[in-house]
C-alpha positions as CSV (number, residue, x, y, z in Angstrom):
1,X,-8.0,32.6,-23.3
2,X,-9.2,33.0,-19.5
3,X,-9.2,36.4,-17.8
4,X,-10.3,36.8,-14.2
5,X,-12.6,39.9,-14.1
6,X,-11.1,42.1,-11.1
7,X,-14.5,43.1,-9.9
8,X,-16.5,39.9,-9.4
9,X,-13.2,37.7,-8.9
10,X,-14.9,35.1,-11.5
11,X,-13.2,33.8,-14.7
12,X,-14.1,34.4,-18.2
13,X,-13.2,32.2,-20.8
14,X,-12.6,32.6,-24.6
15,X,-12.4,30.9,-27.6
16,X,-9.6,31.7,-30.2
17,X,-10.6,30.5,-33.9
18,X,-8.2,29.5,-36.6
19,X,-9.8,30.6,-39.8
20,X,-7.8,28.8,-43.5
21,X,-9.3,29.6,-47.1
22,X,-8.5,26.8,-49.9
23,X,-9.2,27.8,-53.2
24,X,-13.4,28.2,-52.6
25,X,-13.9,26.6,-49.2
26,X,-13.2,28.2,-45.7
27,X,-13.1,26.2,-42.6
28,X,-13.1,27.3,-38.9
29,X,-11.9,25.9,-35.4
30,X,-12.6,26.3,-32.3
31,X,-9.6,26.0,-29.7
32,X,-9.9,26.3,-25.4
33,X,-6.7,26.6,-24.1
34,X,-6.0,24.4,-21.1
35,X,-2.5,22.3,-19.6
36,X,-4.6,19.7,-17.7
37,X,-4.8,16.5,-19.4
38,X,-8.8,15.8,-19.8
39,X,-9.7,18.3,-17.8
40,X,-8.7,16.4,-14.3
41,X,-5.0,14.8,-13.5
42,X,-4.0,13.8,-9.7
43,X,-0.7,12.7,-8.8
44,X,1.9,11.5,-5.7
45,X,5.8,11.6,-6.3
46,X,5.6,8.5,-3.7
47,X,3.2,5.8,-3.7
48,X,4.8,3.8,-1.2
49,X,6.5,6.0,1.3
50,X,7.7,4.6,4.8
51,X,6.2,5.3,8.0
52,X,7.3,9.6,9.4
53,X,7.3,10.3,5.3
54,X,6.1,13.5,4.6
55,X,3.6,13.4,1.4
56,X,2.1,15.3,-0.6
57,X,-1.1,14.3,-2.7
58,X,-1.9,16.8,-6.2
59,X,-5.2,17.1,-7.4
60,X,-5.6,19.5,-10.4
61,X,-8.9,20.2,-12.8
62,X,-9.3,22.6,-15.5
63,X,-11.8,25.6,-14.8
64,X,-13.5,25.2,-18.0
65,X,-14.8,22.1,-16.9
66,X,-14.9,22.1,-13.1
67,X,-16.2,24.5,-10.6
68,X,-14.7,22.9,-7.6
69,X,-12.9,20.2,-6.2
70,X,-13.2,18.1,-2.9
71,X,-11.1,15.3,-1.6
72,X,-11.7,12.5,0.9
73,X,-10.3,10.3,2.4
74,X,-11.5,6.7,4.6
75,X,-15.4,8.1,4.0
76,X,-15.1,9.1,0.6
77,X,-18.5,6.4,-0.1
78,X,-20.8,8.6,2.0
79,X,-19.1,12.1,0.8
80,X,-19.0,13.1,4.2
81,X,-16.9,14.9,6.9
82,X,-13.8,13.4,5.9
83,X,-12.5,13.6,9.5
84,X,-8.9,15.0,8.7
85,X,-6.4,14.5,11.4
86,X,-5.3,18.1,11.4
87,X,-2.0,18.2,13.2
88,X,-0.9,15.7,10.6
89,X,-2.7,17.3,7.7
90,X,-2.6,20.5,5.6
91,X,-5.0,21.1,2.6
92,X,-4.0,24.2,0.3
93,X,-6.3,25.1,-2.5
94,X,-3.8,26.8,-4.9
95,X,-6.0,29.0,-7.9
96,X,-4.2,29.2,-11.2
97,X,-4.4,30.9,-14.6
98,X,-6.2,27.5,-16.1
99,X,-7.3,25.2,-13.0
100,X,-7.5,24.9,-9.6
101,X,-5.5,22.3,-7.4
102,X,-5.9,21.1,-4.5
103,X,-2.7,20.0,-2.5
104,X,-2.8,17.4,0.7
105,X,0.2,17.3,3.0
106,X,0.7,14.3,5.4
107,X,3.0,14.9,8.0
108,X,4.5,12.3,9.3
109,X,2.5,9.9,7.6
110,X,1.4,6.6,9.8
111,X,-0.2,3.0,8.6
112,X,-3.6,4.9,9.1
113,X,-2.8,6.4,6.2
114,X,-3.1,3.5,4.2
115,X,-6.2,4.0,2.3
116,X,-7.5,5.4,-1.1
117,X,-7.9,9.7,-1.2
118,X,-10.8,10.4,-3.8
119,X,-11.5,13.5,-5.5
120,X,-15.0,14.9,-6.3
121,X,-16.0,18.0,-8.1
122,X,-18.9,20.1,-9.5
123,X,-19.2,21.1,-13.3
124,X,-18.3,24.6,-15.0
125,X,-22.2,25.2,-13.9
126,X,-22.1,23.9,-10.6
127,X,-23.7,21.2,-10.3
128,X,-22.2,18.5,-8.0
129,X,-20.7,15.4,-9.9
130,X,-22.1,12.1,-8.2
131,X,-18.8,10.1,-9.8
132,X,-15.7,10.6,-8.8
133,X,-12.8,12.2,-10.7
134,X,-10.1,10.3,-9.6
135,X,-8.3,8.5,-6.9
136,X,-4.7,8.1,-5.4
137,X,-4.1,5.2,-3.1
138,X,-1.0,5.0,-1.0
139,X,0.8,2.1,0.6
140,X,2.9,2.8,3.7
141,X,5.7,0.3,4.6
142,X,6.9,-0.2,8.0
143,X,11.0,0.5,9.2
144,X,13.0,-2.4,9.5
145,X,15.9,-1.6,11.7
146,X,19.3,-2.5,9.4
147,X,20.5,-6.3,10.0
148,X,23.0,-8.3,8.6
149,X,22.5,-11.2,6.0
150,X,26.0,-12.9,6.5
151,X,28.2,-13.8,8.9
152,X,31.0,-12.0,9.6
153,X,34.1,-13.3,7.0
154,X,37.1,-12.7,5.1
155,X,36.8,-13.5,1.1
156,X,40.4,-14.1,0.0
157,X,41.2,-13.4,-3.7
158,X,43.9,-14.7,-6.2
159,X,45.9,-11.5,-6.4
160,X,46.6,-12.0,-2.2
161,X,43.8,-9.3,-1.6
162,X,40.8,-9.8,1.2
163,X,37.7,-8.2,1.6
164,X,35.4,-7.7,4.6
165,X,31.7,-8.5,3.9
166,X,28.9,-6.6,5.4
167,X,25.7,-7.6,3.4
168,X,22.6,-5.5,5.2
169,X,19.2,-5.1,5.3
170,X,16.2,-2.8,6.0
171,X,13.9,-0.5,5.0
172,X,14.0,1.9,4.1
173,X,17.5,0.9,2.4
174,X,20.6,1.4,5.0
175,X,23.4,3.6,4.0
176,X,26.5,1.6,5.1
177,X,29.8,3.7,5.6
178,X,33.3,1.8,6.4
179,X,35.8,3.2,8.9
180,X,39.8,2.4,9.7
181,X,40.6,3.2,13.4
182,X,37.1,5.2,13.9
183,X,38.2,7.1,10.3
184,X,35.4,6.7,7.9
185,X,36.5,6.3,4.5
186,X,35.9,8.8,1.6
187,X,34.2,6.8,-1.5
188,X,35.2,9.5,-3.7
189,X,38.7,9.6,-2.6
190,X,39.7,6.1,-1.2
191,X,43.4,5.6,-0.3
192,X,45.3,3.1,-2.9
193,X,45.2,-0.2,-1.5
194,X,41.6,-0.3,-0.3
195,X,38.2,-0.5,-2.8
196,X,34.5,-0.6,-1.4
197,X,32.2,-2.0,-3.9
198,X,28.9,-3.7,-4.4
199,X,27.0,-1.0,-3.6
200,X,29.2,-0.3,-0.3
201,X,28.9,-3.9,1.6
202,X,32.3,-4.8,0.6
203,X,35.5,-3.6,1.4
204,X,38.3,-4.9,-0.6
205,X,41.6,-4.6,1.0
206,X,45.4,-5.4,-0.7
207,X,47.8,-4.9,2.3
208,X,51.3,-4.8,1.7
209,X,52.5,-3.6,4.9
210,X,52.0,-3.1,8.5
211,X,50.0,0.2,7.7
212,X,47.2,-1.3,7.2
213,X,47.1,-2.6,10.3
214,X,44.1,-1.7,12.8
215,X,40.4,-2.2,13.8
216,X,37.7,-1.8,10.7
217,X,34.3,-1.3,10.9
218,X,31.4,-0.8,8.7
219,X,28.2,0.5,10.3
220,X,24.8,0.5,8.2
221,X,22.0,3.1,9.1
222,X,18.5,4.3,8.2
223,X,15.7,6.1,10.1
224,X,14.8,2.8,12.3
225,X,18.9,3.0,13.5
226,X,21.9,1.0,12.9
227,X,24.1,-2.1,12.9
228,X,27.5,-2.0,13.0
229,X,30.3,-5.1,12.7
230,X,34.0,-4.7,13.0
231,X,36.9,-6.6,11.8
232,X,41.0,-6.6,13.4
233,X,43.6,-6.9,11.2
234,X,47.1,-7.3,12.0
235,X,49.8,-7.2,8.3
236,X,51.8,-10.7,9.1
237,X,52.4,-13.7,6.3
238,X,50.1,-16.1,9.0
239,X,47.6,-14.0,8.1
240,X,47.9,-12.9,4.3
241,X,45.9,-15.3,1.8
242,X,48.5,-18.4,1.1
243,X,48.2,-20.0,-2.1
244,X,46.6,-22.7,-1.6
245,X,43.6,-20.8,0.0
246,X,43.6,-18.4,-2.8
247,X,43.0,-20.9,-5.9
248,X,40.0,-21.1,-7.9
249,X,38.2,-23.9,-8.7
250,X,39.5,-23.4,-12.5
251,X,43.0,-24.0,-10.9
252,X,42.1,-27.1,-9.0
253,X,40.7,-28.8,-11.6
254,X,43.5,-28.0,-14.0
255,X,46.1,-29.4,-11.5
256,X,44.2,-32.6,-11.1
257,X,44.0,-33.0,-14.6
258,X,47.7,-33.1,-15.9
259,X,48.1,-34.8,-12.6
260,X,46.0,-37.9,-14.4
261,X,47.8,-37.5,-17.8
262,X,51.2,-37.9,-15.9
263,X,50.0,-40.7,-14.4
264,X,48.4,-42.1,-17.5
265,X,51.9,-41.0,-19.6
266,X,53.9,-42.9,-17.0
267,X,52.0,-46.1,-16.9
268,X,52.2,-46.2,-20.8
269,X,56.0,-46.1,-20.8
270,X,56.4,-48.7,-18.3
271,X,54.2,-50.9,-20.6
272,X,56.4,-50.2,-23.6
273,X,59.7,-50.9,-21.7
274,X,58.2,-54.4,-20.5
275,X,57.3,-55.5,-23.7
276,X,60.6,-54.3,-25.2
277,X,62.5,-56.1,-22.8
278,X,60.6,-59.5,-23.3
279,X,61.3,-59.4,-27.3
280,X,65.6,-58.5,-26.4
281,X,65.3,-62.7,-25.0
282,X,65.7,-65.2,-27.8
283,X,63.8,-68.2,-27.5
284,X,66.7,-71.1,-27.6
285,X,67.0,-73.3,-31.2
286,X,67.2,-77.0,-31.2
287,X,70.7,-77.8,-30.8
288,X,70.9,-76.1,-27.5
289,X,67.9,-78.2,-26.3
290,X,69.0,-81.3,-27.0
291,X,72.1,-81.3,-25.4
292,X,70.5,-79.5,-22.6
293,X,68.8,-83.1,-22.2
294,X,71.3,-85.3,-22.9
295,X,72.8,-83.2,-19.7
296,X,70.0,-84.1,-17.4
297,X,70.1,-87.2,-18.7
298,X,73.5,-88.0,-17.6
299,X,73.6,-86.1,-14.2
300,X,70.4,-88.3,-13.7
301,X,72.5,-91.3,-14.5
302,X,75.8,-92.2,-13.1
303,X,77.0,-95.1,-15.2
304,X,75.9,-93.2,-18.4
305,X,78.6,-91.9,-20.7
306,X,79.5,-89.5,-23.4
């Protein structure tokens, strides 16, 4: 248990024991109550935050074993004036029940933040701890303004359905909105006929008359700015996916296919129906070619005679 005396300020820490008898033997144990994991923990909800972030750096130590704490930053070696930029920094030493922690505030952060913060302390005796207790390191990414990966394009589907693409980029990751006639469409309550899916960059559109006719947009956005890419579309057949445009490879290949076996099927029969047709002529017998020559013979011949 730790009670702060109200006349010096300083803490005061007890032990509770748990006491068991078995039979003839007794045992005892010691127990110091504390929520800080080894005495010392340090922490960052973002290790990698973009360029303006605002971050906040926890350092927290247990009281039993630590006096004090410290943090650096850049000149943590020499452990000396860390040189804080102070419009961008705040440093709050929060005292609690169990520990002390320190808390760093960077606001906005910059890329000469991009270094390792070290902590340093003192013992429950006060005597200065030449090692240090721990370290957070932060890596800050620059903005990239949103950009598109694709050209702009219709994709055509098999149900006579379209979609608009607008694959972005950026950092951090742009939030990209769609709009009909400078109307932004509602995700959560999308008129029938339209659908925006993978992860927003597509717009997938089923028009079945001139209503949805007019001037789309989709416009992607983060910190660094935006991009934005529109579309016209006006509800005639010209324009509506035709068959032929919409069919899958699947399709093709299946068409070309019984196209062959027709082919193949039709060449077969012809075959058959020669080769029938050659057995239906009888070869002629002996009789028939004899007088066949004796017929030659005699047109050859004009003083021959039956």
């Amino acid at each position: 248990m730790i009670v702060k005396d109200s006349v010096t300020g300083s803490y005061k820490f007890y032990k509770c024991q748990g006491h068991n008898t078995v039979g003839s033997r007794s045992a005892t144990i010691p127990y110091v109550a504390t929520d800080v994991k080894n005495g010392f923990e340090t922490w960052v909800l973002d290790r990698y935050p973009f360029v303006g972030d605002t971050i906040k750096l926890y350092f927290k130590a247990s009281i039993l074993k630590y006096s004090n704490l410290t943090v650096m930053n850049r000149t943590h070696v020499a452990q000396v004036d860390p040189g804080w930029d102070m419009d961008r920094t705040n440093i709050t030493y929060v005292s609690e029940n169990h520990g002390i922690k320190i808390v760093v505030t960077i606001s906005p952060i910059s890329k000469f933040d991009q270094y390792e913060f070290v902590c340093f302390g003192y013992d429950a005796h006060g005597r200065k701890i030449e090692h240090s207790l721990g370290k957070l390191k932060l890596t800050v990414r620059d903005i990239v303004l949103p950009h598109f990966l694709t050209e702009r394009k219709m994709v055509f589907f098999e149900d006579n359905s379209f979609a608009y693409d607008c694959e972005v980029g950026g950092l951090p990751i742009p939030d990209v909105y769609w709009y009909k006639d400078s109307r932004r469409f509602d995700q959560n309550n999308i008129t029938e006929g339209y659908k925006i899916t993978d992860d927003g960059q597509r717009l997938r559109i089923h028009a079945t008359d001139s209503s949805f006719d007019g001037l789309y947009a989709c416009t992607a956005e983060n910190r660094g700015g935006s991009a934005f890419r529109r579309f016209n579309f006006t509800y005639e057949e010209s324009h509506r996916p035709s068959p032929s445009m919409s069919m899958s490879w699947t399709t093709i290949v299946i068409i070309v296919c019984c196209a062959i076996i027709a082919t193949i099927i039709i060449i077969v029969m012809c075959l058959f129906c020669i080769k029938k047709r050659k057995k239906s002529v009888k070869p002629p017998n002996n009789l028939e070619q004899i007088l066949m020559k004796r017929r030659q013979e005699t047109e050859g011949n004009p003083y021959a005679t039956c």
